[in-house]
LOTORGU-653200 format. One line per field, with one value per residue (C-alpha): residue number from 1; x, y, z. Coordinates in Angstrom, 2 decimals, padded with zeros to 5 digits. Last residue first. Layout:
# residues N
resi <- c(NUM,...) $
c1 <- c(X,...) $
c2 <- c(Y,...) $
c3 <- c(Z,...) $
This chain:
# residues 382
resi <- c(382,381,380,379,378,377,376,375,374,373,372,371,370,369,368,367,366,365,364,363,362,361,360,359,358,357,356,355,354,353,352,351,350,349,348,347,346,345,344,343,342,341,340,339,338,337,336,335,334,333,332,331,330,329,328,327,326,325,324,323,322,321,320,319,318,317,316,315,314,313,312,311,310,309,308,307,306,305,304,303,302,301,300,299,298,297,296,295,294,293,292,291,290,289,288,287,286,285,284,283,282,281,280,279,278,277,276,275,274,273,272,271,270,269,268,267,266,265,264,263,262,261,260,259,258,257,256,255,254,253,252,251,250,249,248,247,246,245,244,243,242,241,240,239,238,237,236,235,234,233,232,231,230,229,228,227,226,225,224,223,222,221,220,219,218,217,216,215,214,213,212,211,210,209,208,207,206,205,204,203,202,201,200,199,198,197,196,195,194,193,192,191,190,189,188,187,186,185,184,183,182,181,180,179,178,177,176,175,174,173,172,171,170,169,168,167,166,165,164,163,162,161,160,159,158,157,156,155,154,153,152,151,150,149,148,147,146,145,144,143,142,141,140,139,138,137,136,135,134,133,132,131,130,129,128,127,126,125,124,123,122,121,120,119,118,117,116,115,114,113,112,111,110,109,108,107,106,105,104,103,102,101,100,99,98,97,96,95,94,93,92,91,90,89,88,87,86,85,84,83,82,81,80,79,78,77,76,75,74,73,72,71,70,69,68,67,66,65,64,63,62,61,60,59,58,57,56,55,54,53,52,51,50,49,48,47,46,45,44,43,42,41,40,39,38,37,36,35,34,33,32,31,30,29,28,27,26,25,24,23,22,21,20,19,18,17,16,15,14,13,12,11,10,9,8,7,6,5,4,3,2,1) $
c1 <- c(000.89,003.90,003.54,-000.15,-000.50,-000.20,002.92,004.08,007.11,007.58,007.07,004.40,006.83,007.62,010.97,011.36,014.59,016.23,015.46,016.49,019.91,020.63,018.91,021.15,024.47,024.44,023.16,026.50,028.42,027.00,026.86,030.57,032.18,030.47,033.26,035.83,034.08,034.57,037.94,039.43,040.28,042.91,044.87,042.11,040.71,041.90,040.24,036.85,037.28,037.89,035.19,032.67,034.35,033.77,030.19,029.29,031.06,029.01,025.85,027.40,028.22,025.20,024.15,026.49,022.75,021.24,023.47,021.38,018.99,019.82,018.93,017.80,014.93,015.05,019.16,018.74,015.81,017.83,020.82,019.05,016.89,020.44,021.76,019.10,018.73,022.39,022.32,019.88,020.52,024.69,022.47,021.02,023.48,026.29,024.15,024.46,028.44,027.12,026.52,023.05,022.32,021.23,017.55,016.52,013.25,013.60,017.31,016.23,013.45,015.83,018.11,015.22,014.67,018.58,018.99,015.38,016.81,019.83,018.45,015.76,018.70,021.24,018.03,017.90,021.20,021.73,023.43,023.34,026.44,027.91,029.07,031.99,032.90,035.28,035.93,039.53,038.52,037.25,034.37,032.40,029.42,029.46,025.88,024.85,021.28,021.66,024.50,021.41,019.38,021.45,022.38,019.13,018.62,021.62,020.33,017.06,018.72,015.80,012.34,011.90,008.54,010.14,011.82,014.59,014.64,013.18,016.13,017.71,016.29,019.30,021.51,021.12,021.68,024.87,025.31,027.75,026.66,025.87,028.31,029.13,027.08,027.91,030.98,033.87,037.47,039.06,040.95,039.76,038.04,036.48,032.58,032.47,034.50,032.28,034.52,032.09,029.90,031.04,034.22,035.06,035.11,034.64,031.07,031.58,034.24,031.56,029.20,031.93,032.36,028.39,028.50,031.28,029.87,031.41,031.26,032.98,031.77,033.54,031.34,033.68,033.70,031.41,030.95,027.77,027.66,030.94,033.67,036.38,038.59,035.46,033.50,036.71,037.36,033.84,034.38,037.33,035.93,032.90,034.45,037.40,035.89,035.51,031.81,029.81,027.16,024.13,021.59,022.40,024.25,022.90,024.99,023.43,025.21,023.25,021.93,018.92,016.96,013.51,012.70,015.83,014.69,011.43,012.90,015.16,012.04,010.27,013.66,013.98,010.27,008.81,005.58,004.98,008.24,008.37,010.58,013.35,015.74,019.35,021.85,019.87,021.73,019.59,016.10,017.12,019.14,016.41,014.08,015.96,016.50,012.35,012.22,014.40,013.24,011.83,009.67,009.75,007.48,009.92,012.17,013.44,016.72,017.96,021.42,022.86,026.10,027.73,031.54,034.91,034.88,036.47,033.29,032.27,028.70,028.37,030.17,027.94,025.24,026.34,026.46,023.46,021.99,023.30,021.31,018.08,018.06,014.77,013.80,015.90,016.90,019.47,020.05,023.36,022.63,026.15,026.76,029.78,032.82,032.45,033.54,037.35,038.65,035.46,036.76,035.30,031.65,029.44,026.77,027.35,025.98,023.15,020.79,023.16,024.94,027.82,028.75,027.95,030.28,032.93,032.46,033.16,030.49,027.87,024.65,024.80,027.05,027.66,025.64,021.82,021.05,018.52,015.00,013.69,012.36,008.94,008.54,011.08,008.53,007.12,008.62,009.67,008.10,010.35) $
c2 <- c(019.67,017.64,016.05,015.63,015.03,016.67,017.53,020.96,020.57,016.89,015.58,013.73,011.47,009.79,009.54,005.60,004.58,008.22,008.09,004.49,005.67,008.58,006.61,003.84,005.44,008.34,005.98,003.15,005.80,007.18,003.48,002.31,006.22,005.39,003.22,005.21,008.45,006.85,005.77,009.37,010.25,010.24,007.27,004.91,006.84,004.23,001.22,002.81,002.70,-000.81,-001.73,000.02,-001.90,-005.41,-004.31,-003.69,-007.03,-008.78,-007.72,-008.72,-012.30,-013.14,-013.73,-016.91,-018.58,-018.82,-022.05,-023.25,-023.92,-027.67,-028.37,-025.78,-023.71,-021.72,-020.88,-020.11,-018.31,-015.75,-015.65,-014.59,-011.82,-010.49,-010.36,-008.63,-005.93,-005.57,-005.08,-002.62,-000.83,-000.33,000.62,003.48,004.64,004.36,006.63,010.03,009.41,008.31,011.50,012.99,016.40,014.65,015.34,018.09,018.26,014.20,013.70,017.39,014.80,012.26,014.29,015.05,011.90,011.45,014.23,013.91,010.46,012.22,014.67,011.75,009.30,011.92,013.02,009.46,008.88,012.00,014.86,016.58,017.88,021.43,023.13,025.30,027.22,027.15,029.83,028.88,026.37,028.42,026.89,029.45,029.33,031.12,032.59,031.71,031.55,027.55,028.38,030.19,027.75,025.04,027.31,027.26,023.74,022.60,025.57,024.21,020.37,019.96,021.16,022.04,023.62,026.92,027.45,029.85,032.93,034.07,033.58,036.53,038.08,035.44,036.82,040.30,039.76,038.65,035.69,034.69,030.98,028.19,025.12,024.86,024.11,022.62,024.63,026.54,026.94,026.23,023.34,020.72,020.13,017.21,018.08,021.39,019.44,016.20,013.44,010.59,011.65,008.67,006.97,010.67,011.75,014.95,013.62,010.70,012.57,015.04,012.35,010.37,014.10,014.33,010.97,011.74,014.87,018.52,018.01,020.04,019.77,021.99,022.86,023.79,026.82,029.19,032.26,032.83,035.04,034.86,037.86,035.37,038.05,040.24,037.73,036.24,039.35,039.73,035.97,036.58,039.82,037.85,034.58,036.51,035.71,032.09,031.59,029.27,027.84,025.34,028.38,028.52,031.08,032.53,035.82,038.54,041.01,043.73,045.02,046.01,042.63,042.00,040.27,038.43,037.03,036.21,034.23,032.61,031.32,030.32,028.46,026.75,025.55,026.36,027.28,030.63,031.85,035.31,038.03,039.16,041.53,042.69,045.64,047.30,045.22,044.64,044.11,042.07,039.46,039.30,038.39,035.74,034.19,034.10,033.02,030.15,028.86,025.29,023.78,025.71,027.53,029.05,032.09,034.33,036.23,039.02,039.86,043.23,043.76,047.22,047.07,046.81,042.75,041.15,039.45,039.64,039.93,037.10,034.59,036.48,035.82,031.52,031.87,032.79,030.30,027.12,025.38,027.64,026.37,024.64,026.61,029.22,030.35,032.95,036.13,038.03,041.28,042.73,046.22,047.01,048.82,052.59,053.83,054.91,052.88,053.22,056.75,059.42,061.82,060.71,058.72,056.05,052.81,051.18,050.61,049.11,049.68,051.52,048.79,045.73,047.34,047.18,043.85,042.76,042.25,039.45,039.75,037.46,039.77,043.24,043.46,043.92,047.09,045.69,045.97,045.85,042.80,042.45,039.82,037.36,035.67,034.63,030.72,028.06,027.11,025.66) $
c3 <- c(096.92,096.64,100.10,100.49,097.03,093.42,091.52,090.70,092.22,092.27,096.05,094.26,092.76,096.06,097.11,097.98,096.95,097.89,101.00,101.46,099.99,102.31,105.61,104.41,103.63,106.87,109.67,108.66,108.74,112.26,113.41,112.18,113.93,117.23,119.15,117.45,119.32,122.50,121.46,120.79,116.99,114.98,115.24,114.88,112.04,109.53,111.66,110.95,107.33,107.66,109.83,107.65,104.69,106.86,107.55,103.56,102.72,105.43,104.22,100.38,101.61,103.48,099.74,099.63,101.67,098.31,097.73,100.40,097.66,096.88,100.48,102.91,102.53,105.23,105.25,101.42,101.75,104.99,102.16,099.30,101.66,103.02,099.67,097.93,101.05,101.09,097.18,097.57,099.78,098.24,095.19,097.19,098.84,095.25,093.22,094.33,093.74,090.36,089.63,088.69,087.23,083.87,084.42,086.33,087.66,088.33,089.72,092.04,093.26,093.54,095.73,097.32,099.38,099.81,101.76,103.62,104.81,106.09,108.25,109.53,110.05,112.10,113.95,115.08,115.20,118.13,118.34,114.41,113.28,114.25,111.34,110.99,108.23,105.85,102.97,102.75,100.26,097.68,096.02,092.54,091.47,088.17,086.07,082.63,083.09,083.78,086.01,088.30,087.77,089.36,092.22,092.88,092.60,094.72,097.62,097.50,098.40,101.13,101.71,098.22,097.30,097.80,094.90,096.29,094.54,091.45,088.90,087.88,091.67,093.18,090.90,091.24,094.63,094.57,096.47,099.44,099.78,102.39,101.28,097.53,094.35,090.72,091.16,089.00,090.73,093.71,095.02,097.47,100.19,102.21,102.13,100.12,097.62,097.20,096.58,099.07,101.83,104.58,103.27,100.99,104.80,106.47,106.87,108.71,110.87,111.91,112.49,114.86,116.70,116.96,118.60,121.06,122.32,120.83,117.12,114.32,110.48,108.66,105.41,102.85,101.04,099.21,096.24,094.45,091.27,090.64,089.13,089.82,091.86,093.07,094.24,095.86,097.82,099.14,100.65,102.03,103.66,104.77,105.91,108.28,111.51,111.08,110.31,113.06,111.36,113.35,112.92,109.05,107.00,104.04,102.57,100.88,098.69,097.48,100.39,102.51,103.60,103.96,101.07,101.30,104.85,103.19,100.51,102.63,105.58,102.34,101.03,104.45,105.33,109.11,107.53,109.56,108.83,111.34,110.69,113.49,112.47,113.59,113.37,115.80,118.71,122.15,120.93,118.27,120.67,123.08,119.99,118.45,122.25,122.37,118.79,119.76,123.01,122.33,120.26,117.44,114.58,111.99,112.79,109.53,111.03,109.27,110.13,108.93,108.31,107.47,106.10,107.33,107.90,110.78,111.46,115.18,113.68,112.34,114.65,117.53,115.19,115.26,119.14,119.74,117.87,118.76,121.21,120.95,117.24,117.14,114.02,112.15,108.74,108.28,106.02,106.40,104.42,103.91,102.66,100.29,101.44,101.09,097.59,097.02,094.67,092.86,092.03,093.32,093.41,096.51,095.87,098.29,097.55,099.91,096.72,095.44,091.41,093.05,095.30,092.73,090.59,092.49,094.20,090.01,087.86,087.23,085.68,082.64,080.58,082.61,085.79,086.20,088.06,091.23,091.63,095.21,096.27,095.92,093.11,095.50,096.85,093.02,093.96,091.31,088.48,085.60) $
């Protein structure tokens, strides 16, 4: 399956016992940061930390997701790597402040903008053996990295992560948070409402080893979206564990407007069905329900628009109304049941960011071209 060489320079790691994993342990005296003074494991330096972190258009946010990194309550080194794409507004210049005035971070440029390219240099410049992603709009509770350590070592994983928290501050982002707490607006997905731990197709960010991440060549970087699903996806393919815990939440702030609410969420459904191509039988039909809930609104809506024009023995057609009206009276529903919880300014925007969320998801998916393929040919796949 191609994916990526950016990860041929990273430094060669020990591989672990069976297919690469180990306990926290043995990932400390196996790194390149390890102390090699005689003892006990007991009594080795906690493990390193490379915190690696995409960024573009994050001037909003991104101080205060480091200061979430570094204030961990964690007794080992962390670095934070921080891989800035083109932007429109201040974010390498706040990247660079913050670089110049704590050692314990690094600025690397990502010329093309692109998530996994921006990971797989961030990696490539990283120190340690355990690297953990976190993303310009994550705030990590201040015990994520010990937590996270410990869990690596319990379940002997490859990739350890929790639930993504969403949290707004205006009324909109609030509603979108809601949405996407919700099985009403993201369906049973555990790193969306929780759950209990154990095994994982995927989960929310990632604590990795490295080993595992150099098992399988990085992030494939001709995925714009969903490159941590098909990375994680190779890496249980080589016999690896991903592993949820639920205590591992962090908080995510949602996007602020419908607009960028509809582009994030068209691009979610858009390579869904590109990971539904590479990888055949990884669909659910919890991927499935946008865009056949499109398509039956679209069917029904069209039915009943040629049954009011056409009138006469066809206004039968006109019943199709029925699904359109379906769809609006579950929205209405499901907003009703958060009456009690939330404020009514963000009540009053719950139906639209739902409603944002299941078409942009299943139009994107409808229409994903197969030239976004990897491999594939065209101005998107290419």
């Amino acid at each position: 399956m191609p994916h990526s060489d950016a990860m041929a320079a990273l430094p060669a790691q020990k591989s672990h016992a069976g297919a690469g994993r180990g306990t926290v342990t043995s990932v400390m005296s196996n790194s390149p940061d390890a102390s090699d003074a005689p003892g006990s494991p007991a009594a080795a330096p906690p493990v390193s930390i490379s915190v690696v972190m995409p960024v573009r258009n994050e001037e909003r946010h991104l101080q205060e997701s480091v200061r979430h990194v570094l204030g961990q309550d964690y007794p080992g080194q962390i670095e934070v790597v921080l891989a800035v794409g083109p932007s429109r507004d201040r974010t390498l210049e706040i990247a660079e402040r913050m670089a110049a005035a704590d050692s314990r971070i690094t600025v690397i440029p990502n010329p093309s903008g692109q998530i996994p390219s921006a990971l797989n240099a961030a990696i490539k410049a990283s120190r340690h053996s355990i690297v953990a992603r976190v993303d310009g709009h994550a705030l990590l509770p201040p015990g994520y990295l010990r937590t996270a350590l410990q869990v690596l070592e319990e379940t002997s994983a490859d990739d350890v992560g929790g639930i993504m928290a969403a949290a707004g501050v205006t009324p909109f982002e609030q509603a979108v948070a809601w949405a996407m707490t919700s099985p009403a607006g993201v369906g049973a997905s555990r790193f969306h409402t929780g759950g209990r731990p154990g095994p994982a197709d995927t989960v929310y960010l990632g604590v990795y080893r490295r080993a595992a991440i150099e098992r399988v060549g990085g992030y494939d970087e001709t995925y714009q979206v969903a490159e941590d699903w098909e990375m994680n996806h190779r890496i249980r393919l080589a016999g690896g564990l991903i592993w949820f815990h639920p205590e591992l939440r962090v908080t995510y702030r949602p996007r602020a407007s419908v607009r960028a609410l509809g582009r994030q969420y068209f691009g979610y459904g858009r390579w869904r069905r590109v990971v539904a191509r590479q990888h055949p039988g990884t669909i659910n039909p919890r991927y499935l329900t946008p865009p056949l809930a499109v398509l039956a609104i679209a069917a029904g809506t069209a039915a009943g628009l040629a049954g009011l024009a056409a009138g006469g023995s066809l206004r039968w057609l006109a019943v199709g109304f029925v699904i359109p009206a379906g769809y609006l009276a579950g929205i209405l529903a499901v907003t009703a049941t958060a009456a009690r919880s939330v404020p009514p300014a963000v009540l009053l925007r719950l139906p639209a960011a739902l409603a944002t969320m299941h078409f942009c998801w299943g139009t994107g998916f409808l229409t994903s071209p197969r030239t976004l393929m990897p491999g594939a040919r065209g101005p998107d796949g290419s």
